[in-house]
C-alpha positions as CSV (number, residue, x, y, z in Angstrom):
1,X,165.1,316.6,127.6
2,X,165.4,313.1,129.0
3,X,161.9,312.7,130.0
4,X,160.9,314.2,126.4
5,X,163.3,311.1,124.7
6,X,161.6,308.7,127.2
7,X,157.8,309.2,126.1
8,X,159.2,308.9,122.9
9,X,160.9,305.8,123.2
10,X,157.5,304.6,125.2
11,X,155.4,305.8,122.1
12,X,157.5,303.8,119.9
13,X,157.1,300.5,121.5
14,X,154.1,301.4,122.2
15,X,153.0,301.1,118.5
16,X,151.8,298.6,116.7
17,X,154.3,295.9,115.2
18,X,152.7,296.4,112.0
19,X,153.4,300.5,111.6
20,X,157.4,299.8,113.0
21,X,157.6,297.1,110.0
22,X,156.3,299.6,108.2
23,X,159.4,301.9,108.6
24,X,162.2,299.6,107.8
25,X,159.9,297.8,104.8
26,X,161.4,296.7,102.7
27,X,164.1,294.4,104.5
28,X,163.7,292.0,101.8
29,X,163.7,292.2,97.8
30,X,160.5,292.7,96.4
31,X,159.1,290.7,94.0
32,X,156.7,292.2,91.3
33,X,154.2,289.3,89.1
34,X,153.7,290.4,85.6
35,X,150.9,287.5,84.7
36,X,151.7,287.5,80.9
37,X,154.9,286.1,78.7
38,X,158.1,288.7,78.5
39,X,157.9,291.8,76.4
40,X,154.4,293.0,76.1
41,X,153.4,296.3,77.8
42,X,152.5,294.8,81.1
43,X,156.6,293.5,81.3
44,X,158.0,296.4,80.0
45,X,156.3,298.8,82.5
46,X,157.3,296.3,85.3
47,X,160.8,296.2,84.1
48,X,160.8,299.9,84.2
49,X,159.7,300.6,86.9
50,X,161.4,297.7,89.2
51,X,164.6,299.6,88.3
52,X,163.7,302.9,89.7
53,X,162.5,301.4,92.8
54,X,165.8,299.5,93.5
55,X,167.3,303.2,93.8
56,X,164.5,303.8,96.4
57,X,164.5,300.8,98.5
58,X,167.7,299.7,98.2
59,X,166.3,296.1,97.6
60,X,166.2,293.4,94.6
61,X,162.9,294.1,92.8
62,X,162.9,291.2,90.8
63,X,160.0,291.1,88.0
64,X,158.6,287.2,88.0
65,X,156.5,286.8,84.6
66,X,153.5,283.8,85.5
67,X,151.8,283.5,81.9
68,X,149.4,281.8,81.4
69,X,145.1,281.0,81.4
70,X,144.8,285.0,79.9
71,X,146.7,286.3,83.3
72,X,144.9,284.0,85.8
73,X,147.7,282.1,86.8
74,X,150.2,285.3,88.0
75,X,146.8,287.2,89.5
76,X,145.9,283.9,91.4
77,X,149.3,284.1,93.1
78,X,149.3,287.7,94.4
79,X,146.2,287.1,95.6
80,X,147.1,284.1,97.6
81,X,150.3,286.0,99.0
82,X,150.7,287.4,102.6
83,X,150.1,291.3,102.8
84,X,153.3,292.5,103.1
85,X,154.0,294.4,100.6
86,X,156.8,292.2,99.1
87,X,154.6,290.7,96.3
88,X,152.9,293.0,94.0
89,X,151.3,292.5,91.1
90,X,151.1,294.6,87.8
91,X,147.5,294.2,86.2
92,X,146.2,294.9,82.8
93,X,142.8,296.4,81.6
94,X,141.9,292.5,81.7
95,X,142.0,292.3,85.2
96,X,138.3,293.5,85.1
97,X,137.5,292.4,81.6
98,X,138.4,288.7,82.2
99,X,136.2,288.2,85.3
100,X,132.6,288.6,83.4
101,X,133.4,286.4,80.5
102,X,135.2,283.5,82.6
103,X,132.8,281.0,84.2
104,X,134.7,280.8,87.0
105,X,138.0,282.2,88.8
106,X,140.0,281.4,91.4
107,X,140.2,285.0,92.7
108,X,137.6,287.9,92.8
109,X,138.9,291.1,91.5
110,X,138.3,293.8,93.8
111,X,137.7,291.7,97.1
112,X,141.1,290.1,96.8
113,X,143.2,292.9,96.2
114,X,144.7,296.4,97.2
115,X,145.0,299.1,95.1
116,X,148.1,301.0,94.8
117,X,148.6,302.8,91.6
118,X,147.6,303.3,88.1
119,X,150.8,303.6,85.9
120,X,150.2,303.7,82.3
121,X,147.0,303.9,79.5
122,X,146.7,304.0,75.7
123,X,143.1,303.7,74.0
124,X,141.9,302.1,71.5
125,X,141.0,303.6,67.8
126,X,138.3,302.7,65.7
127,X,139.3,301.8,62.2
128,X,138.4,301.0,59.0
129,X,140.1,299.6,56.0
130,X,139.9,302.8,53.0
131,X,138.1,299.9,50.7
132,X,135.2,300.3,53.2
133,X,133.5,304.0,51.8
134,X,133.0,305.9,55.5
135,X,135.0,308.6,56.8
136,X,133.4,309.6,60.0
137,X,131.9,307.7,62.9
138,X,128.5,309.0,61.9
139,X,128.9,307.7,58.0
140,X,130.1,304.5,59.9
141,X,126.5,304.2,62.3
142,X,124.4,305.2,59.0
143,X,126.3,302.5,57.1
144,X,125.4,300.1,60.5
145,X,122.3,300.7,60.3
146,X,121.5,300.5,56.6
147,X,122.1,296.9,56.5
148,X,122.1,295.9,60.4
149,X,125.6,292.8,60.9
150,X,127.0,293.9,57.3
151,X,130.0,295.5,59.0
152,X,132.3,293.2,60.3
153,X,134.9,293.9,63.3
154,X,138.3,292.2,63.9
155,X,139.0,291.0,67.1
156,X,142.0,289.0,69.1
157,X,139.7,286.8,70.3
158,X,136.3,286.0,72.1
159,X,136.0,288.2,75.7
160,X,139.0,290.0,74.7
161,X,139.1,293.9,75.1
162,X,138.7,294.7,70.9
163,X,135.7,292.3,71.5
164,X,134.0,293.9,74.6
165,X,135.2,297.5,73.0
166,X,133.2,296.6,70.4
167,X,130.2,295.2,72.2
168,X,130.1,298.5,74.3
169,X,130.2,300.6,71.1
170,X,127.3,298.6,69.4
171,X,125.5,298.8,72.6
172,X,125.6,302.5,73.2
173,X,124.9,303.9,69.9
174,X,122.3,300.9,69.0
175,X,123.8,299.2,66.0
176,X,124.5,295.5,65.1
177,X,127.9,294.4,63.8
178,X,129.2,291.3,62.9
179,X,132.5,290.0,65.1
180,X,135.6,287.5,63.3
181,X,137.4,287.0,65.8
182,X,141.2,285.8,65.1
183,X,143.5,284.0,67.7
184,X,145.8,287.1,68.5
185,X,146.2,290.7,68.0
186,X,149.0,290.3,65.3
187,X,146.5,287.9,62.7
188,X,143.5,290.4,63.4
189,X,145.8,293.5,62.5
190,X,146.2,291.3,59.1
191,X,143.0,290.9,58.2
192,X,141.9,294.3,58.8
193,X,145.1,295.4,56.8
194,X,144.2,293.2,54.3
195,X,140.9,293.9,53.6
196,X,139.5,290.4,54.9
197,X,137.5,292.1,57.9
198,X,136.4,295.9,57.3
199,X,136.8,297.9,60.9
200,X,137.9,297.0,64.3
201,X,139.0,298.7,67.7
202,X,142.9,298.2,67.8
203,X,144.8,299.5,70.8
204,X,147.0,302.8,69.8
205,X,150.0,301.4,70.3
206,X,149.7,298.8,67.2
207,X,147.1,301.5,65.3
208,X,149.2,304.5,64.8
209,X,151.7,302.9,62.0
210,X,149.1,301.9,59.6
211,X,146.7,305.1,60.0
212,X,149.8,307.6,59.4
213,X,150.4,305.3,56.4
214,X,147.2,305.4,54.7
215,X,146.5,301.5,54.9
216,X,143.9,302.3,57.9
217,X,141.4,305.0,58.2
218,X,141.2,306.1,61.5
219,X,137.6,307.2,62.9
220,X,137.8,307.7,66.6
221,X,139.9,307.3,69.7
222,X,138.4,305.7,73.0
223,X,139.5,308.1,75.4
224,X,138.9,312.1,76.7
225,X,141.7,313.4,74.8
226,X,143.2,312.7,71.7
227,X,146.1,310.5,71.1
228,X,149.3,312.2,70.7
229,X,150.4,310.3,67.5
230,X,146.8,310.9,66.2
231,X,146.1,314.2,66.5
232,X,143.6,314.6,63.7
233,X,141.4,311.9,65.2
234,X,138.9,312.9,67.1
235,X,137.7,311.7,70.6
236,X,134.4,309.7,70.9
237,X,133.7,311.9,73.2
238,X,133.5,314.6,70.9
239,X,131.7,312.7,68.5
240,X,129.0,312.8,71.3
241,X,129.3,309.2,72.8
242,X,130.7,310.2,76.5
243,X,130.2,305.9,77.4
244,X,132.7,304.5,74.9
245,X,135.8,304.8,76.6
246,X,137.8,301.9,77.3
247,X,141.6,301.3,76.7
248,X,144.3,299.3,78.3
249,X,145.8,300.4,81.6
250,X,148.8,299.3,83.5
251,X,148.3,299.2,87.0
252,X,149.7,297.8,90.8
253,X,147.8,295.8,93.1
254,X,148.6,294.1,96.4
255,X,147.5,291.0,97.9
256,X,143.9,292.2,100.2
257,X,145.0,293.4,103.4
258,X,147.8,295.7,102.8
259,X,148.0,297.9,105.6
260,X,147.1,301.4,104.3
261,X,150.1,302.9,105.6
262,X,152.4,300.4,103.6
263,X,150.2,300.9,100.9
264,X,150.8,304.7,100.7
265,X,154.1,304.4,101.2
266,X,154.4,302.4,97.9
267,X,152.2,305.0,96.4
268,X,154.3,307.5,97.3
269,X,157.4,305.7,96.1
270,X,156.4,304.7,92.9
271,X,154.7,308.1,92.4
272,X,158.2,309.6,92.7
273,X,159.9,306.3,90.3
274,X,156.8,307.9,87.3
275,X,157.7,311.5,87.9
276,X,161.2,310.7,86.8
277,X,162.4,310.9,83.0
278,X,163.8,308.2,82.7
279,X,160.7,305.9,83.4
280,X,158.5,308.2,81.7
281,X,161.1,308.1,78.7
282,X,160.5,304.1,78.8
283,X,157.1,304.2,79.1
284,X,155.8,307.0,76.8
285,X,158.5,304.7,73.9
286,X,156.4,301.7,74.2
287,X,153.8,303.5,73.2
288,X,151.7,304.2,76.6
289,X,150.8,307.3,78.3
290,X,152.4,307.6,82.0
291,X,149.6,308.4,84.1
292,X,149.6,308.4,88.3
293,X,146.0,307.5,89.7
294,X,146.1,307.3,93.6
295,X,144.9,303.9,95.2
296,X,141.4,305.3,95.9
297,X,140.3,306.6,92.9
298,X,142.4,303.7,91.7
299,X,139.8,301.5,93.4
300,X,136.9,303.0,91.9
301,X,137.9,302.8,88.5
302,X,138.4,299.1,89.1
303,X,134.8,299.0,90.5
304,X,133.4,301.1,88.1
305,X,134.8,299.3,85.0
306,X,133.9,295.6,86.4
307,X,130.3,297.2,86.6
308,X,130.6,298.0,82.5
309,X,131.7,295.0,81.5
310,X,129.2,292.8,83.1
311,X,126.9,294.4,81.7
312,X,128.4,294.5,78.8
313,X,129.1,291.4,78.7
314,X,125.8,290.0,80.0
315,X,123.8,292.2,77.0
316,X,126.1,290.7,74.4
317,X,126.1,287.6,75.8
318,X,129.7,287.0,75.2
319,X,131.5,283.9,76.9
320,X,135.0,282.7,77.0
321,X,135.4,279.4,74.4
C-alpha cells in the first residue's frame, strides 16, 4: 500500500507543470472577448453560456465586448493573449470571411488560434420581394440569365457575408447579378421590404418574420436541412446546388498554443453547459440553432471555409472600401 501511494506521488511530480495546472484550471475568472457591440448573436451566446460555465468552474466568466474594425480589434487581442485558457474568444462566420477581403490583418485566422467548439448556426435564405414575378430558384436563374445584372441583391455592406453569399451563389450556378449594398443589415432589410432592391441572402434569424407575412418570398435556405421556422422552404441542396452553403456560426477559439489537454477539458465543459436546457432555451430564442462541433472538425471547417471565400472572393474581385 505505501509503496503503491509512493510511485504515485512520484508520478505526480513527475509530470509536467503544464498537465498539474491543467487540473486545478481555472484558479482564476475567465474572461471570454465577444469582438462586436452588446446584443447581437455573438453577445448573447457568450452571455449564455458564460453563466453555465460559472456553475462548472466555480470562477467569474466575465464576457468583455472589444467592437470595433468588423471584429478585428477583440480577435487581435485573443490572439495576442498567453495560452492559458483564461481568455477565449467567441468568433463569428466572419472570422474567415473578413480575412480575404481585408488588405491586411493583424492576426492570421487559423495559425493564431485554437479551436475549441462550435456553438451555434442559422443560414441564410434567399429572397425576393413578391413584385419580382419568380417563385422558385430555377424561375429566379432563368430570369438571371435572360437579362444577365438585371437582378439586383441587397447586401449590409461590401465583403460582408450577404455579399460573399451572394458572390458564391452567382458563381456556382453561373449567373450575373447586380449588388446595392447598404451600410447595415437593418437599411438592406428595408429596401428589400420596400421594393427598392428585388432579392437578397438575409440571415434566418431577421428573414423568417417577413416570409411568414407575405412581404418576402422565400426561395431557398443555405444549409442541409431546412430551417425550422421555414419549413416549406427548400434547401439549396435539394434544389441541386450541394456548394451554396454558408450561414453564420458562433464559435470558441483560444489564443495558439493551448495545450490540448486544456483544450478538451473546455470542450468537454462547454459541451455539457450546450447540452443543458437552459442554454439551449437561450440560444434556440435568439433565433440560432445549438449545435456542438468538436475542436478538430471544428478546425477544418475553419480551414475549409477560408479556402471558399478566397476564392470567392478573389473570382469576384471583392475588396473592403
Amino acid at each position: 500500500m505505501r509503496s503503491t501511494r509512493r510511485a504515485s506521488l512520484a508520478a505526480l511530480l513527475a509530470a509536467p507543470a503544464a498537465v498539474r495546472a491543467q487540473a486545478s484550471w481555472p484558479d482564476r475568472p475567465v474572461r471570454i472577448i465577444v469582438p462586436f457591440a452588446p446584443g447581437g448573436p455573438t453577445d448573447i451566446v457568450a452571455r449564455a453560456l458564460a453563466e453555465r460555465l460559472f456553475e462548472a468552474w466555480r470562477q467569474p466568466v466575465v464576457v468583455e465586448n472589444r467592437p470595433g474594425a468588423g471584429g478585428t480589434i477583440g480577435t487581435d487581442l485573443v490572439a495576442r493573449a498567453a495560452p492559458d485558457g483564461t481568455t477565449l474568444l467567441i468568433a463569428a462566420s466572419a472570422h474567415v470571411m473578413n480575412p480575404p477581403v481585408m488588405a491586411r490583418l493583424p492576426f492570421d485566422p487559423i495559425r493564431d488560434f485554437t479551436p475549441v467548439i462550435n456553438l451555434a448556426f442559422h443560414p441564410m435564405v434567399l429572397a425576393v420581394h413578391p413584385a419580382v414575378p419568380v417563385r422558385s430558384v430555377p424561375e429566379f436563374i432563368a430570369a438571371a440569365r435572360a437579362r444577365p445584372g438585371g437582378l439586383t441583391m441587397v447586401s449590409s455592406g461590401v465583403g460582408t457575408s450577404s455579399h460573399l453569399v451572394t458572390a458564391l451563389f452567382a458563381q456556382s450556378v453561373g449567373i450575373e447579378l447586380t449588388h446595392v449594398p447598404f451600410n447595415g443589415a437593418a437599411p438592406a432589410q428595408a429596401a428589400i421590404l420596400g421594393g427598392q432592391v428585388q432579392a437578397g441572402f438575409l440571415n434566418a434569424t431577421i428573414a423568417v418574420a417577413p416570409i411568414q407575412s407575405g412581404a418576402l418570398r422565400g426561395l431557398a435556405v443555405t444549409a442541409e436541412r431546412r430551417w425550422r421556422d421555414l419549413p416549406e422552404v427548400p434547401t439549396m441542396p435539394e434544389l441541386g446546388h450541394a456548394g451554396v452553403l454558408a450561414g453564420s456560426w458562433y464559435g470558441v477559439l483560444a489564443p495558439a498554443g493551448l495545450p490540448a489537454g486544456l483544450r478538451d477539458r473546455i470542450h468537454a465543459d462547454m459541451a455539457a453547459a450546450l447540452a443543458q436546457p437552459a442554454l439551449r432555451t437561450r440560444i434556440m430564442a435568439a433565433g440560432l440553432d445549438p449545435i456542438e462541433v468538436g475542436p478538430e472538425a471544428f478546425a477544418a471547417q475553419l480551414a475549409a471555409e477560408l479556402a471558399t471565400w478566397t476564392r470567392v472572393v478573389r473570382e469576384a474581385g471583392i475588396r473592403a472600401e
